[in-house]
Biopython code that builds the backbone (N, CA, C, O; Angstrom):
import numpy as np
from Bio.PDB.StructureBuilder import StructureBuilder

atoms = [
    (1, "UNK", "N", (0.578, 17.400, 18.585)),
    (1, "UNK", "CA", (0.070, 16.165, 18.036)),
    (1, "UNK", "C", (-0.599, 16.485, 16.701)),
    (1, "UNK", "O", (-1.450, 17.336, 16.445)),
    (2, "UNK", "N", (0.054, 15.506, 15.842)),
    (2, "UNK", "CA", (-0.754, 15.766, 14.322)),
    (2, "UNK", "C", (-1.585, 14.789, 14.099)),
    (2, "UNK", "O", (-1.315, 13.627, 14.405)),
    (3, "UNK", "N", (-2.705, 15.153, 13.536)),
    (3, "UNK", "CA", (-4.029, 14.246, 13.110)),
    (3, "UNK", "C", (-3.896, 14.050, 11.239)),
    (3, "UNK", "O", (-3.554, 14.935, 10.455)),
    (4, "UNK", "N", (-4.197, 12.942, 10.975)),
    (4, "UNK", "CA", (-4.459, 12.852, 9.323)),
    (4, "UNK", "C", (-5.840, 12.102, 9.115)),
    (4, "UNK", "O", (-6.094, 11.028, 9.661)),
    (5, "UNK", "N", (-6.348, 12.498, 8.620)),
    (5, "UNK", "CA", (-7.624, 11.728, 7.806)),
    (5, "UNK", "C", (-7.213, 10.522, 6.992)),
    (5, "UNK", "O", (-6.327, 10.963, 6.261)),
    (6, "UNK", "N", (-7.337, 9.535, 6.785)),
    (6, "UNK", "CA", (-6.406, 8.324, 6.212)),
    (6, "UNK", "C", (-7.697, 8.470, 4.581)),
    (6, "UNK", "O", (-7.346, 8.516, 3.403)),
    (7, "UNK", "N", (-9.135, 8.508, 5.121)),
    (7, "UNK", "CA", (-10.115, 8.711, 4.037)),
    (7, "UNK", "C", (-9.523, 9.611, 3.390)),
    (7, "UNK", "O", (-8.900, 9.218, 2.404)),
    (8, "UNK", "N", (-9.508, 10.710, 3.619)),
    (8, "UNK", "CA", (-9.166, 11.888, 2.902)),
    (8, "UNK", "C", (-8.374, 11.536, 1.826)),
    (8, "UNK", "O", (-8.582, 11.457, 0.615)),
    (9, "UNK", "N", (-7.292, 11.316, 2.635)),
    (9, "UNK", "CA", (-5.738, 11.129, 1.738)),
    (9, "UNK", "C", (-6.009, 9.982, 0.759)),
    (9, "UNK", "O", (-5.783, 10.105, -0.445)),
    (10, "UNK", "N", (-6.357, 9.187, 1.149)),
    (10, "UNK", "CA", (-7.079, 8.068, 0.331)),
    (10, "UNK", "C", (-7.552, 7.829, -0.902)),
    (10, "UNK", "O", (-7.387, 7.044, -1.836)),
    (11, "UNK", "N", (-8.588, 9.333, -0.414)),
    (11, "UNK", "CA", (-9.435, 10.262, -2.098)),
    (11, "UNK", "C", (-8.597, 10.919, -2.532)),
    (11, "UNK", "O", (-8.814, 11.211, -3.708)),
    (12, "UNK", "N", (-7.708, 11.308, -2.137)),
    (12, "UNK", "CA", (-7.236, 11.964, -2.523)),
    (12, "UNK", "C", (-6.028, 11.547, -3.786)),
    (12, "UNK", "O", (-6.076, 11.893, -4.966)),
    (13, "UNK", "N", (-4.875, 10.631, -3.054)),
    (13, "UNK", "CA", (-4.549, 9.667, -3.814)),
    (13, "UNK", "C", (-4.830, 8.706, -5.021)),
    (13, "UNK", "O", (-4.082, 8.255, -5.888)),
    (14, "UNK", "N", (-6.290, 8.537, -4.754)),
    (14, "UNK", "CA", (-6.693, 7.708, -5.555)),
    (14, "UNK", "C", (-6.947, 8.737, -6.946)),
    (14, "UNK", "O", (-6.677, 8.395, -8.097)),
    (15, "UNK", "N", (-7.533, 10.077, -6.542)),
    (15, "UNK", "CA", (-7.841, 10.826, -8.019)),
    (15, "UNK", "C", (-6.618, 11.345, -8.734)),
    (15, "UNK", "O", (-6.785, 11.749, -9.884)),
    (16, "UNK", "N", (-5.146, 11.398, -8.091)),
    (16, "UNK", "CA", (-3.916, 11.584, -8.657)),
    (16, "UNK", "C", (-3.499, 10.114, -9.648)),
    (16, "UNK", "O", (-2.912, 10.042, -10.727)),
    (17, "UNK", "N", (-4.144, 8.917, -8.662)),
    (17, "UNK", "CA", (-3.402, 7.825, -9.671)),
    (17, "UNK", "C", (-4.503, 7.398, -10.985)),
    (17, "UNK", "O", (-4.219, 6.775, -12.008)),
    (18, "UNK", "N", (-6.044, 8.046, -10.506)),
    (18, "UNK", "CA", (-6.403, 8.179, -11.999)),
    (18, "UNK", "C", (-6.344, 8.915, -13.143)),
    (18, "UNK", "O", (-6.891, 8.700, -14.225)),
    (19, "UNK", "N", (-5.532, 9.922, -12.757)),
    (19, "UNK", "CA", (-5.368, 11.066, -13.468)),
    (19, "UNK", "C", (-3.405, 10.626, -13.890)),
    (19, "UNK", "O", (-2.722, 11.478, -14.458)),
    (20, "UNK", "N", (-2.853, 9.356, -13.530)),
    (20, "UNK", "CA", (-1.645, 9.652, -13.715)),
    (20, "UNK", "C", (-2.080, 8.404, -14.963)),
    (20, "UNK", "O", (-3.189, 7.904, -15.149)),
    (21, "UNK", "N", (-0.880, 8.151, -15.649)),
    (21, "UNK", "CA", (-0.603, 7.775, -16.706)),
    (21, "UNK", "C", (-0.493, 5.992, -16.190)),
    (21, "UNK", "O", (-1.123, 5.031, -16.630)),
    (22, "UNK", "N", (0.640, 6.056, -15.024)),
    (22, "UNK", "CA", (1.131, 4.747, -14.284)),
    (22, "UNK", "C", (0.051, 4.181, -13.759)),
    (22, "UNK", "O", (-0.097, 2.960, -13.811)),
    (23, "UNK", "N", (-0.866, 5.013, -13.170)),
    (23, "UNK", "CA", (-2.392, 4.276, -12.926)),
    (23, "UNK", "C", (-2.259, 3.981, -10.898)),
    (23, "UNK", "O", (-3.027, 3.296, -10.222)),
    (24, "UNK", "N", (-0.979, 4.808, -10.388)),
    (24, "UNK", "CA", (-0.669, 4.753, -9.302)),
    (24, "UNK", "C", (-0.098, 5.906, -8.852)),
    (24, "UNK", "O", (0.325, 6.660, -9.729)),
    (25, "UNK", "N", (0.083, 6.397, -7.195)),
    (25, "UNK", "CA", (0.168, 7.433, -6.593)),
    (25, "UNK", "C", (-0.038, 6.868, -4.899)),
    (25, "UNK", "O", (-0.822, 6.254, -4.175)),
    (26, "UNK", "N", (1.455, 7.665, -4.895)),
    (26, "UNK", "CA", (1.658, 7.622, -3.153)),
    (26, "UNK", "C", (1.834, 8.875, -2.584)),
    (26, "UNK", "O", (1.919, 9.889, -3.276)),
    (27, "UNK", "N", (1.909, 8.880, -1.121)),
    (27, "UNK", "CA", (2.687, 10.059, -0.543)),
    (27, "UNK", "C", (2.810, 9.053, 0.992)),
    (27, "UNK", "O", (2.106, 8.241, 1.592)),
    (28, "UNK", "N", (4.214, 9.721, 1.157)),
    (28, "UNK", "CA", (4.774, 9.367, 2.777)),
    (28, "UNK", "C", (3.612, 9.933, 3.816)),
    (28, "UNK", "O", (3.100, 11.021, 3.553)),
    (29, "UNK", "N", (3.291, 9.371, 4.722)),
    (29, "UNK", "CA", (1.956, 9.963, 5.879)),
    (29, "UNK", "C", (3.162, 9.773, 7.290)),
    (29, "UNK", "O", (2.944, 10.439, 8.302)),
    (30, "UNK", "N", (4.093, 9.065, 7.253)),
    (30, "UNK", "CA", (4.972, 9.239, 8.696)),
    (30, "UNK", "C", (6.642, 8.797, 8.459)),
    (30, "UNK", "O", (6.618, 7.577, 8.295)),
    (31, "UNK", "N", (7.524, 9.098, 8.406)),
    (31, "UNK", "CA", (8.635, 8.461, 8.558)),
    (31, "UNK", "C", (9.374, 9.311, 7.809)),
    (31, "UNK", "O", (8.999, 10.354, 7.273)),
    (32, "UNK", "N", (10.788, 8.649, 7.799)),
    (32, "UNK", "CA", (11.680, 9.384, 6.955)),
    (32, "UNK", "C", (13.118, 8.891, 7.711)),
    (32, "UNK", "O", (13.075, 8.191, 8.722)),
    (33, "UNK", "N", (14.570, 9.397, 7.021)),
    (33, "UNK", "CA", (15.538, 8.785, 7.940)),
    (33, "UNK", "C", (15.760, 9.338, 9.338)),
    (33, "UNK", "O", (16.900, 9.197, 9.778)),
    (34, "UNK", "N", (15.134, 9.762, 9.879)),
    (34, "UNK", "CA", (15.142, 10.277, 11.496)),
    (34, "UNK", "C", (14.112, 9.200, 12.145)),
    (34, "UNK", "O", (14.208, 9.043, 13.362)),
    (35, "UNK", "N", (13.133, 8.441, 11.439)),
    (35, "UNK", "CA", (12.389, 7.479, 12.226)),
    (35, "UNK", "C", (13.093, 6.045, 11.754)),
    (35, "UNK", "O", (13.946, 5.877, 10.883)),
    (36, "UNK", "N", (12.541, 5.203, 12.500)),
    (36, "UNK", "CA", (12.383, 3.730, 12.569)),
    (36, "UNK", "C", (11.321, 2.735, 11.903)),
    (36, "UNK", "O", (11.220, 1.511, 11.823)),
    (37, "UNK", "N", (10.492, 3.962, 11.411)),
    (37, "UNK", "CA", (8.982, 3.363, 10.943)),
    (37, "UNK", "C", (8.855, 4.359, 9.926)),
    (37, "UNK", "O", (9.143, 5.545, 10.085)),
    (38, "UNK", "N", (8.234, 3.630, 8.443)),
    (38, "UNK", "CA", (7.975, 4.489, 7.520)),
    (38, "UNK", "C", (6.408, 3.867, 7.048)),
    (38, "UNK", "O", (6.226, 2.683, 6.764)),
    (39, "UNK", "N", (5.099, 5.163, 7.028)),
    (39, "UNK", "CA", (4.119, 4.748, 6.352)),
    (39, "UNK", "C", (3.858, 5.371, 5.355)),
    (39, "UNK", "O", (3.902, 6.600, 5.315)),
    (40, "UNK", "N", (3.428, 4.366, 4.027)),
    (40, "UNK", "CA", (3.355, 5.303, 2.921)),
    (40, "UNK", "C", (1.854, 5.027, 2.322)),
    (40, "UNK", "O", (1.639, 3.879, 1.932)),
    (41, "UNK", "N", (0.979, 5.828, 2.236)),
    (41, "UNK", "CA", (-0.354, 5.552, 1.295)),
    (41, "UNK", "C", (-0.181, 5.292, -0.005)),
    (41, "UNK", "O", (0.522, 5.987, -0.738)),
    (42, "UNK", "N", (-0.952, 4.048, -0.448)),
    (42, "UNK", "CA", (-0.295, 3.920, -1.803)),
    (42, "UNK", "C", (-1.780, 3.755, -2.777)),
    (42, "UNK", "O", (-2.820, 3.550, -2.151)),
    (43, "UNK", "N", (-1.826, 3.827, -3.957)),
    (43, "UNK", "CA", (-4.049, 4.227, -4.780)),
    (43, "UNK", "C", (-3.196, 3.344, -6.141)),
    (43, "UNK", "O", (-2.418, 3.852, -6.948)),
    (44, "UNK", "N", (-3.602, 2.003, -6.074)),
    (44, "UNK", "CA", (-3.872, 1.986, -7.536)),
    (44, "UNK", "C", (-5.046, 1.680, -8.009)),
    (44, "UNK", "O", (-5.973, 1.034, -7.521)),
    (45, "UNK", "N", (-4.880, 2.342, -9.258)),
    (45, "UNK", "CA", (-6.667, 2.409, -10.189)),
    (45, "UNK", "C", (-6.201, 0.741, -10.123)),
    (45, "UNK", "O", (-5.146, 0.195, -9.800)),
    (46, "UNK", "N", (-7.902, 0.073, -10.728)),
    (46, "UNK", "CA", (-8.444, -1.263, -10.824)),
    (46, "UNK", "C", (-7.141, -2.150, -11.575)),
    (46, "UNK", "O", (-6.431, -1.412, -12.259)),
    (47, "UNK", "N", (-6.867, -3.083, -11.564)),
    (47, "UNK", "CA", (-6.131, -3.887, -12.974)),
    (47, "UNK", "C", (-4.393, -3.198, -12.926)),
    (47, "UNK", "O", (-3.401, -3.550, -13.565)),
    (48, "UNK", "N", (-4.501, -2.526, -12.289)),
    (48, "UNK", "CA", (-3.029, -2.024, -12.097)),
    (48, "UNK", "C", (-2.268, -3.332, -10.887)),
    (48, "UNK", "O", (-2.819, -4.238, -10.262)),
    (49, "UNK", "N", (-0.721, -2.869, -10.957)),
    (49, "UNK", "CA", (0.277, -3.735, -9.942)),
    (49, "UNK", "C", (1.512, -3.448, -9.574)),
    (49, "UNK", "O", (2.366, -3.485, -10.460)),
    (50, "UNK", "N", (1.768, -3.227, -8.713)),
    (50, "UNK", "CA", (3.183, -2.461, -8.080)),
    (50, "UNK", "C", (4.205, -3.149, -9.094)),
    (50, "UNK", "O", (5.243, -2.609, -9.475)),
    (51, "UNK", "N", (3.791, -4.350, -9.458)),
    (51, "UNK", "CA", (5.066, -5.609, -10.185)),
    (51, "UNK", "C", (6.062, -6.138, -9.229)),
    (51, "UNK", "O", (6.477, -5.204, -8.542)),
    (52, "UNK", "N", (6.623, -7.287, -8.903)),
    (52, "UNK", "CA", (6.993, -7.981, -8.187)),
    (52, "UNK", "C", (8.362, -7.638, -7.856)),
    (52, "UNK", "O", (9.313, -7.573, -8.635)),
    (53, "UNK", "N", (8.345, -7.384, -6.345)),
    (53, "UNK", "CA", (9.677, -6.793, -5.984)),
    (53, "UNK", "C", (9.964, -7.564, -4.585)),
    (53, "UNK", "O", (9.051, -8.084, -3.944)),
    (54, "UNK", "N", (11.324, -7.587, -4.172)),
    (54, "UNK", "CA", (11.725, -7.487, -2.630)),
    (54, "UNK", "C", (10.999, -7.071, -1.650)),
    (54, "UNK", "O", (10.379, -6.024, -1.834)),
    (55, "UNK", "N", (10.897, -7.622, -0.615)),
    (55, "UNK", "CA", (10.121, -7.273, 0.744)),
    (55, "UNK", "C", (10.707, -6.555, 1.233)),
    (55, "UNK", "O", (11.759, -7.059, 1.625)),
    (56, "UNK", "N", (10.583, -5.183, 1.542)),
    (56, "UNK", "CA", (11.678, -3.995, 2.504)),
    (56, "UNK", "C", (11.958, -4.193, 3.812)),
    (56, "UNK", "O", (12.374, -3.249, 4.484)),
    (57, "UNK", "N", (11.794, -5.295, 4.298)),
    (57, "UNK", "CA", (11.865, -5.338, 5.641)),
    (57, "UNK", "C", (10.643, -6.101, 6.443)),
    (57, "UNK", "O", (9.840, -6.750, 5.773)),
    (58, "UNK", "N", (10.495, -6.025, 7.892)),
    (58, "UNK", "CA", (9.425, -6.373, 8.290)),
    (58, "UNK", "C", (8.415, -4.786, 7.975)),
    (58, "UNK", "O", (8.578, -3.578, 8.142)),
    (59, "UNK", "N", (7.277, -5.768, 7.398)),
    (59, "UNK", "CA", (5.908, -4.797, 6.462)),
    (59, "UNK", "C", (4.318, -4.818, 7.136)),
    (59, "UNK", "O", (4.248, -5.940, 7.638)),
    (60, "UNK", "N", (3.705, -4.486, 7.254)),
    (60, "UNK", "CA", (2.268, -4.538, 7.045)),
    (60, "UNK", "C", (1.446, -3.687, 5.786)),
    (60, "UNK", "O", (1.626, -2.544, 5.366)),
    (61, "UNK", "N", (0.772, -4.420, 5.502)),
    (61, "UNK", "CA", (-0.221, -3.931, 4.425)),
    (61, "UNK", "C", (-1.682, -3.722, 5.103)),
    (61, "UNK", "O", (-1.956, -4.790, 5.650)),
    (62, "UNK", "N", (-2.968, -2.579, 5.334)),
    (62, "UNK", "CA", (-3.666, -2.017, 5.495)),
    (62, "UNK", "C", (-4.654, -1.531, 4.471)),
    (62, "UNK", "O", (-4.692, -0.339, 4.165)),
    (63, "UNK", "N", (-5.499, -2.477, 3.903)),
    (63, "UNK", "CA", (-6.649, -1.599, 3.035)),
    (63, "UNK", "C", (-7.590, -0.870, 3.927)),
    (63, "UNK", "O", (-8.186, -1.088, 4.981)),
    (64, "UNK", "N", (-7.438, 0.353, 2.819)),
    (64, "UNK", "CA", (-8.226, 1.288, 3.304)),
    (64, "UNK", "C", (-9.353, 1.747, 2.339)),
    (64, "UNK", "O", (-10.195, 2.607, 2.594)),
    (65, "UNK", "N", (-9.231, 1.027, 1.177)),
    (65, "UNK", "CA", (-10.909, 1.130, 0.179)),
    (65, "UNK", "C", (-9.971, 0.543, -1.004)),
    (65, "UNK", "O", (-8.783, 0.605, -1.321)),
    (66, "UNK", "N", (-11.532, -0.248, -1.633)),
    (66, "UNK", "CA", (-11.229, -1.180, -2.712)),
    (66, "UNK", "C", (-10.661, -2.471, -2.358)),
    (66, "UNK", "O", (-10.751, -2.599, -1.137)),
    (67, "UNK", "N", (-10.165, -3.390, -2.849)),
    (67, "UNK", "CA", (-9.900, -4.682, -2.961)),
    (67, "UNK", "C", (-8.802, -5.007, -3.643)),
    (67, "UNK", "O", (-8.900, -4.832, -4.857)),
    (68, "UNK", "N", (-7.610, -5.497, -3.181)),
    (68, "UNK", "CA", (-6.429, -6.249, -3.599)),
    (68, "UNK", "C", (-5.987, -7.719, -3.652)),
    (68, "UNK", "O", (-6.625, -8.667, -3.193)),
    (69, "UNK", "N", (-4.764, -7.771, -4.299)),
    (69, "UNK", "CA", (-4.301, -8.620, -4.046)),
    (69, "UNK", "C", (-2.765, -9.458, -3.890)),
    (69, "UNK", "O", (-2.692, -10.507, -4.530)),
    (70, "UNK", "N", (-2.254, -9.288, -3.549)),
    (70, "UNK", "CA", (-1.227, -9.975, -3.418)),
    (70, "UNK", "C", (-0.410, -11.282, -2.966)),
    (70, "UNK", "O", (-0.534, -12.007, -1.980)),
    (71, "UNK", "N", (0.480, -11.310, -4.067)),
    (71, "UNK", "CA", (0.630, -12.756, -4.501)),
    (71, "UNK", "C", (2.408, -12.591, -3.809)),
    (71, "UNK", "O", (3.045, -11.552, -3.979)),
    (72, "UNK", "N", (2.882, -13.588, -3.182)),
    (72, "UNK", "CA", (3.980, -14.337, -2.906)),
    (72, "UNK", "C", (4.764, -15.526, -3.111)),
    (72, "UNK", "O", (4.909, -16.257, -2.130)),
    (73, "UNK", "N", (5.191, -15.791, -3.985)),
    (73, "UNK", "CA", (5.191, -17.206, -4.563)),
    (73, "UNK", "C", (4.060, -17.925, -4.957)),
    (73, "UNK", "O", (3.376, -17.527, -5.900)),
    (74, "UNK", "N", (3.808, -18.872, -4.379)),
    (74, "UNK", "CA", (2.409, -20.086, -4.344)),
    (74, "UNK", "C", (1.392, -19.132, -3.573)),
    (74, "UNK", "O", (0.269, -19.084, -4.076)),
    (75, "UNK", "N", (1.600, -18.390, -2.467)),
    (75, "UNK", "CA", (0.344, -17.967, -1.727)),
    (75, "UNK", "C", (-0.100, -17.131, -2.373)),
    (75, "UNK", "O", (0.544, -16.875, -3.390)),
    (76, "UNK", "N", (-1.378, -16.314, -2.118)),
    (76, "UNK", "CA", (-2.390, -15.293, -2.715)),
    (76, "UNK", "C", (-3.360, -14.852, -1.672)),
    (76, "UNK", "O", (-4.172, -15.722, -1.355)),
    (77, "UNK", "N", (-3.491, -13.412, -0.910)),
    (77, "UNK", "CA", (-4.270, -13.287, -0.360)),
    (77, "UNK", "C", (-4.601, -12.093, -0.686)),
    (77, "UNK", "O", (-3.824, -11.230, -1.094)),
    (78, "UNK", "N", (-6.325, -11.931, -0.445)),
    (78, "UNK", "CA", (-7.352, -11.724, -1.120)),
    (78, "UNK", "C", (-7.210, -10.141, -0.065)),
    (78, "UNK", "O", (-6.851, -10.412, 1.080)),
    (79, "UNK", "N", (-7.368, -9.099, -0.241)),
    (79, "UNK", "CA", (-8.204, -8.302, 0.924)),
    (79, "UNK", "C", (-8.657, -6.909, 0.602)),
    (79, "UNK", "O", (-8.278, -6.192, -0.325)),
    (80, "UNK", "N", (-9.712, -6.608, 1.725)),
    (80, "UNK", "CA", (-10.564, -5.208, 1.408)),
    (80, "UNK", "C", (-10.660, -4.326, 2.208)),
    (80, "UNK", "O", (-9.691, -4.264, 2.964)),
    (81, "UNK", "N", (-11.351, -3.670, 2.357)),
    (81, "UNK", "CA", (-11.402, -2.380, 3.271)),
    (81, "UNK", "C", (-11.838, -3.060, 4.578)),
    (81, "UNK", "O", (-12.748, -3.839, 4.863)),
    (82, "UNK", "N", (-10.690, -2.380, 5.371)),
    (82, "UNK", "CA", (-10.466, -2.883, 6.642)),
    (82, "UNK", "C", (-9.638, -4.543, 7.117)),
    (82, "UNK", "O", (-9.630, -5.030, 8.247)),
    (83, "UNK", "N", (-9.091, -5.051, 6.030)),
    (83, "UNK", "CA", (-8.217, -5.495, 5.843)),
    (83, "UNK", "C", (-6.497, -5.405, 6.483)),
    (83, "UNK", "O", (-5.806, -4.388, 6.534)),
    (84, "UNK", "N", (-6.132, -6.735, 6.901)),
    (84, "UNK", "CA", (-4.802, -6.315, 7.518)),
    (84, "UNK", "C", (-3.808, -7.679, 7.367)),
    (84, "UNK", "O", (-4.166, -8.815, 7.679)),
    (85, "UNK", "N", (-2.515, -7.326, 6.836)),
    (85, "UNK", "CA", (-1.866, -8.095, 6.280)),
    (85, "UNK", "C", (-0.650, -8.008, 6.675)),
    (85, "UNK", "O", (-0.152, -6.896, 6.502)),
    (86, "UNK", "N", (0.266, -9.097, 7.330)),
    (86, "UNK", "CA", (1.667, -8.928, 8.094)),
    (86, "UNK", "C", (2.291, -9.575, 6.153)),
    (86, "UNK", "O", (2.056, -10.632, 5.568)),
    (87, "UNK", "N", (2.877, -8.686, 5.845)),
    (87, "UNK", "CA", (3.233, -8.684, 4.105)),
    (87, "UNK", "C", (4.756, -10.107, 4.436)),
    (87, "UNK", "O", (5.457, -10.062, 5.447)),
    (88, "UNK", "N", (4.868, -10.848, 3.680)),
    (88, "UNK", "CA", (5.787, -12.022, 3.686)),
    (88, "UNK", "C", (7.390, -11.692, 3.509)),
    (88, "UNK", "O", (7.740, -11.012, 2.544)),
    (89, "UNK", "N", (8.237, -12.120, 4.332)),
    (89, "UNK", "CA", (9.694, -11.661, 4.067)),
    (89, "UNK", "C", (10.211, -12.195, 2.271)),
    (89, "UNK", "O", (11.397, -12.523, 2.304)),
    (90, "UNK", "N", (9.884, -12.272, 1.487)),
    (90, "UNK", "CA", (10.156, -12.692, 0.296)),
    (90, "UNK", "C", (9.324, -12.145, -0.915)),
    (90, "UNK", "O", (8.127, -11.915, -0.750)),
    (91, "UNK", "N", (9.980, -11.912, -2.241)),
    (91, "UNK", "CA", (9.180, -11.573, -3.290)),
    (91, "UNK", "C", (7.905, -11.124, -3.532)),
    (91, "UNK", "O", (7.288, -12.008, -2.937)),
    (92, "UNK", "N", (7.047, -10.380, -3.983)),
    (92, "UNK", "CA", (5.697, -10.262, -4.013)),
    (92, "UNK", "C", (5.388, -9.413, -4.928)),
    (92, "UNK", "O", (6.127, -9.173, -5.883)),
    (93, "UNK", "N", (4.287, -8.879, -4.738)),
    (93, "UNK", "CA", (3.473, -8.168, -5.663)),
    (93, "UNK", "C", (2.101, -7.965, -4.957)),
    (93, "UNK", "O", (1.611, -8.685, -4.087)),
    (94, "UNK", "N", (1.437, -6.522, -5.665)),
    (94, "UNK", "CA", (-0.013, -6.285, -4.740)),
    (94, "UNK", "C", (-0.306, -5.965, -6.533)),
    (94, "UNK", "O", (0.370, -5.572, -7.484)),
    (95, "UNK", "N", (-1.519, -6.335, -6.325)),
    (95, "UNK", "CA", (-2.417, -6.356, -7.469)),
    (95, "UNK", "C", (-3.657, -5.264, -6.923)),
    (95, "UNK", "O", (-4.069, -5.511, -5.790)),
    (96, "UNK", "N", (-4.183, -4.271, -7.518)),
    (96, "UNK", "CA", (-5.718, -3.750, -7.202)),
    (96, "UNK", "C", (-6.351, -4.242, -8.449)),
    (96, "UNK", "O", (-6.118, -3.894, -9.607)),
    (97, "UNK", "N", (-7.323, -5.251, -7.929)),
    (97, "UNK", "CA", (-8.895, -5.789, -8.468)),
    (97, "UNK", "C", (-9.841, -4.900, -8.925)),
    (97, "UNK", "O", (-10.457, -5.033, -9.983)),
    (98, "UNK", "N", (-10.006, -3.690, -7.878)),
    (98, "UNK", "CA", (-10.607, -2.386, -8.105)),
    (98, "UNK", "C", (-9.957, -1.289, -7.901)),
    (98, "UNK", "O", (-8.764, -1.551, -8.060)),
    (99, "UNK", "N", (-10.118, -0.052, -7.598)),
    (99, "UNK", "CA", (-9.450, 1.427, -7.536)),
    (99, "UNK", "C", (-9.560, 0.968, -6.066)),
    (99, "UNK", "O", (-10.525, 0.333, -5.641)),
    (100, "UNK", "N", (-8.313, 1.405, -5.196)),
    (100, "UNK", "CA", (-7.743, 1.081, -4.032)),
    (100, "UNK", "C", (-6.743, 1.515, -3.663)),
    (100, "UNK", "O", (-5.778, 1.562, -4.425)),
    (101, "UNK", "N", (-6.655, 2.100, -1.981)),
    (101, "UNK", "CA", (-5.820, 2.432, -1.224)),
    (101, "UNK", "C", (-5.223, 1.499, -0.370)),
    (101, "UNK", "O", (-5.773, 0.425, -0.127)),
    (102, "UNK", "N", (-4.177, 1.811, 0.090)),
    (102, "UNK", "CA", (-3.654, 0.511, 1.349)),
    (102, "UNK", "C", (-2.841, 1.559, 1.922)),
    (102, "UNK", "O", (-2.495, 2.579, 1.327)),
    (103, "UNK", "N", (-2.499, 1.186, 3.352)),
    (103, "UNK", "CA", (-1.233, 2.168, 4.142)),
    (103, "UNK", "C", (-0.370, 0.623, 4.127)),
    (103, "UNK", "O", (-0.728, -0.543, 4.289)),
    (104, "UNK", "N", (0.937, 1.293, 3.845)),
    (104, "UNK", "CA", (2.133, -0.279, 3.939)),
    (104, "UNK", "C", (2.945, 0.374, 4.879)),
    (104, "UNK", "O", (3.630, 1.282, 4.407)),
    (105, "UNK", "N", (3.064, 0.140, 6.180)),
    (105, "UNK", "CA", (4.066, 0.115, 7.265)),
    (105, "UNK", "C", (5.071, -0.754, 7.259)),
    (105, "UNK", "O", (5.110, -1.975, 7.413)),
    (106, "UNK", "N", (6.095, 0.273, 7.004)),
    (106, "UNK", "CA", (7.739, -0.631, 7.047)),
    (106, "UNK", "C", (8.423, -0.413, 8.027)),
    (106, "UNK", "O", (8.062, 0.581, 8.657)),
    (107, "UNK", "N", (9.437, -1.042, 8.493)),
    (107, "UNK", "CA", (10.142, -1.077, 9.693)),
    (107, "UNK", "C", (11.294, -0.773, 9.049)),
    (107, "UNK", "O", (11.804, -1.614, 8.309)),
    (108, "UNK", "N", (11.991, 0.725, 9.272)),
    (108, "UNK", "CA", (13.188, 0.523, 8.492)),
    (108, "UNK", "C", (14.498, 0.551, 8.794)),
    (108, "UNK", "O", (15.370, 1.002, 8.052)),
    (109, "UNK", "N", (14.707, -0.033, 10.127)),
    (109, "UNK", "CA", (15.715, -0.339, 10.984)),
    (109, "UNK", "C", (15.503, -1.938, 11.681)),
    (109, "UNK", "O", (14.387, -2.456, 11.697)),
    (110, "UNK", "N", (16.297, -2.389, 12.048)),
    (110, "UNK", "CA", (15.978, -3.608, 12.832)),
    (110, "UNK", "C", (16.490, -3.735, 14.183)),
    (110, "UNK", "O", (16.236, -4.739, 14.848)),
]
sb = StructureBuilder()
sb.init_structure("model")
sb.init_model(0)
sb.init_chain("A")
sb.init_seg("    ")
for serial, (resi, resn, name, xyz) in enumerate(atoms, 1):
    if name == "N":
        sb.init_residue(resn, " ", resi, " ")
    sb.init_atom(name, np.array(xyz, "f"), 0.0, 1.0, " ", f" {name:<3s}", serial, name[0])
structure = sb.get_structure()
């Protein structure tokens, strides 16, 4: 059985995406094509945004420090640490308000 610190990785992440140029930084924490489930930690510094893409599937979004946001068409929801979000089958975008982590769980089989 493997253990991860989600904080850790978190800090950790977050000082790669201030130190990167893009102002963002991930790493895979579970999955790959042998699973069914992929989680990826994702840090963007403040004012940064993934930019609006396709929904990968059925998603959850997970803050784990700082404050986001993401927008889906007309909707907008707000969230922070300890935060939990079933992410919308359609278009979107995550915005960080402040320097912020989230875990996004994808389902990547159906």
């Amino acid at each position: 059985m493997e253990s991860t610190s989600l904080t850790h990785l978190a800090e950790e992440q977050l000082a790669h995406a201030r130190a990167s140029s893009s102002g963002r930084a991930s790493v895979t924490v579970f999955g790959g094509r042998e699973h069914d489930m992929r989680q990826t930690l994702i840090a963007l510094v403040g004012g940064r945004s993934l930019g609006e893409h396709d929904a990968p599937g059925e998603a959850s979004l997970q803050v784990l420090a700082g404050t986001v946001r993401l927008t889906a068409g007309d909707e907008m929801w707000e969230g922070a640490a300890g935060d939990y979000l079933v992410i919308p089958q359609h278009r979107h975008d995550l915005h960080a308000d402040t320097d912020a982590a989230v875990l996004l769980t994808v389902a990547t089989r159906a």
